[in-house]
C-alpha positions as a Markdown table, in Angstrom:
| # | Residue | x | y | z |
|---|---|---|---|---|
| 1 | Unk | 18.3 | -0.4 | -1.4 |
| 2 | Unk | 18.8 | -4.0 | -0.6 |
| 3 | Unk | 18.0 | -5.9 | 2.8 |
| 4 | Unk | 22.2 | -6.4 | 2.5 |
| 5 | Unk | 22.8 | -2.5 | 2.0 |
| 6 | Unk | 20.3 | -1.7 | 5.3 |
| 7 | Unk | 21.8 | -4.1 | 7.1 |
| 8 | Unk | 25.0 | -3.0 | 6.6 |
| 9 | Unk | 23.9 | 0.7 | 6.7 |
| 10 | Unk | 22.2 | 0.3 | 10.3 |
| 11 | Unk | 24.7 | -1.9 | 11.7 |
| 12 | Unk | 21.6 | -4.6 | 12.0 |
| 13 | Unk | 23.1 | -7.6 | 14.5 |
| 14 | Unk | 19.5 | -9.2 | 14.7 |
| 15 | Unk | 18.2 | -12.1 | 12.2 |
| 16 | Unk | 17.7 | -11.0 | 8.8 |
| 17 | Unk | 13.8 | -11.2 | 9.3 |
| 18 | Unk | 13.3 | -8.2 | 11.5 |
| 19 | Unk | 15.9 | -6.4 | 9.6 |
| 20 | Unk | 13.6 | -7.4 | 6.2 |
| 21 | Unk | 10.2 | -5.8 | 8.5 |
| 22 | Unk | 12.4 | -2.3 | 9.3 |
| 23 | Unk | 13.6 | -2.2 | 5.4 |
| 24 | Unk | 9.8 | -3.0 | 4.4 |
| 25 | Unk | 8.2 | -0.1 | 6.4 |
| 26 | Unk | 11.2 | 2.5 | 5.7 |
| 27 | Unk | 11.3 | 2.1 | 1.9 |
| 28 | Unk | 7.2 | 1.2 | 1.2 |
| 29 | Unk | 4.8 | 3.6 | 3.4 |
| 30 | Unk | 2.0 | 1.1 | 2.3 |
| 31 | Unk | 3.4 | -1.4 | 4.4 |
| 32 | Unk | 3.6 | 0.8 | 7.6 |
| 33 | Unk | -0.3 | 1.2 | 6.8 |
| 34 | Unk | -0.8 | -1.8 | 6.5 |
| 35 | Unk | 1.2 | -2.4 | 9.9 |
| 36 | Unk | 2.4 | -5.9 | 8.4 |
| 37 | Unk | 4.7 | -8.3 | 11.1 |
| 38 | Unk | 6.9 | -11.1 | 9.6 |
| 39 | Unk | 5.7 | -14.2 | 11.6 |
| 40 | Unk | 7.8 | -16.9 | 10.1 |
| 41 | Unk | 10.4 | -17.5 | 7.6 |
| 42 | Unk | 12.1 | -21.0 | 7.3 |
| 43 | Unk | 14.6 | -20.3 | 4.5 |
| 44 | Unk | 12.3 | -21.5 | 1.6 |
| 45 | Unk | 8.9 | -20.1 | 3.3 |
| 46 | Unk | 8.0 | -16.8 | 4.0 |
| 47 | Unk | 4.8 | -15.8 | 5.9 |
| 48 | Unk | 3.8 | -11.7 | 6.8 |
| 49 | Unk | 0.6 | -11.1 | 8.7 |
| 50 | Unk | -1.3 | -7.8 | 8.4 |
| 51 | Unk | -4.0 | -7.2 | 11.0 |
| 52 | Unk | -7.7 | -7.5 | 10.0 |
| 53 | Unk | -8.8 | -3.4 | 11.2 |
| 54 | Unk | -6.4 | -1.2 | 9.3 |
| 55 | Unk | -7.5 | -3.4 | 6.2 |
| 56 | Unk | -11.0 | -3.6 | 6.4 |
| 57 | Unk | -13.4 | -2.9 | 3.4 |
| 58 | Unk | -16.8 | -1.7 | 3.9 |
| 59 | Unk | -18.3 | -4.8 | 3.6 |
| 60 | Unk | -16.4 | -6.6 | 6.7 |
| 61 | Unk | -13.9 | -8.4 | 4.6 |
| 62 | Unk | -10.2 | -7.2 | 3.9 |
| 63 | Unk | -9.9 | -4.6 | 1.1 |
| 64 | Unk | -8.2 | -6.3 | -1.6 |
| 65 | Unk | -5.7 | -3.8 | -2.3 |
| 66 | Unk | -4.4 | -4.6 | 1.4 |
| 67 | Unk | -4.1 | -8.7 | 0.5 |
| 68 | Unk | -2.7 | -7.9 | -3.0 |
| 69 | Unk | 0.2 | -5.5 | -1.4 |
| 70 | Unk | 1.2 | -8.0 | 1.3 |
| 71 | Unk | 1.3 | -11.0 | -1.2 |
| 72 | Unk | 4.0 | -8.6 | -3.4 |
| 73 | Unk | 5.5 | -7.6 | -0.4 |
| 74 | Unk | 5.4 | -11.3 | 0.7 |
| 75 | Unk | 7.4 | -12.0 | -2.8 |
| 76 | Unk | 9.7 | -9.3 | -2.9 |
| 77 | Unk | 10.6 | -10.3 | 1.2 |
| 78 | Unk | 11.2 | -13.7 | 0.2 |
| 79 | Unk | 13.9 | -12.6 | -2.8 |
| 80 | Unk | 15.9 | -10.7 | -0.6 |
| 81 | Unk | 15.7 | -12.7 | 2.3 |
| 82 | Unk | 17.1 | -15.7 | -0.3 |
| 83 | Unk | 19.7 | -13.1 | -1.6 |
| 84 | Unk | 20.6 | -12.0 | 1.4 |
| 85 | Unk | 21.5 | -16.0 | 2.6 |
């Protein structure tokens, strides 16, 4: 499923972003986890935040298969918010 075929499919009349955040934490459980917000998007720049706790290593730094999961999600995000324009 595309961020076109969710839109479509939950009759989304919001911007494109928080429809992109919904399709993110229905189809990837991860990012739900990882309770990840898109914070800005400016049509060529796509930035998601996850918070610092639910990602936290033993050591006090984020794990790093919490940063590597948000930069792919970041990506993948990015593509269909560009397909969707």
């Amino acid at each position: 499923m595309n961020l076109s075929q969710f839109c479509k499919s939950r009759e989304y009349n919001c911007c494109p972003t928080q429809a992109l955040e919904d399709l993110l934490r229905y189809l990837v459980p991860l990012a739900r986890h990882l309770d990840i917000r898109i914070s800005y998007y400016d049509g060529n720049f796509l930035r998601i935040r996850a918070p610092f706790a639910p990602n936290a290593n033993g050591h006090g730094s984020a794990f790093a298969g919490s940063i590597g999961a948000v930069f792919m999600l970041t990506g993948w995000g990015l593509i269909q918010l560009k397909l969707y324009e």
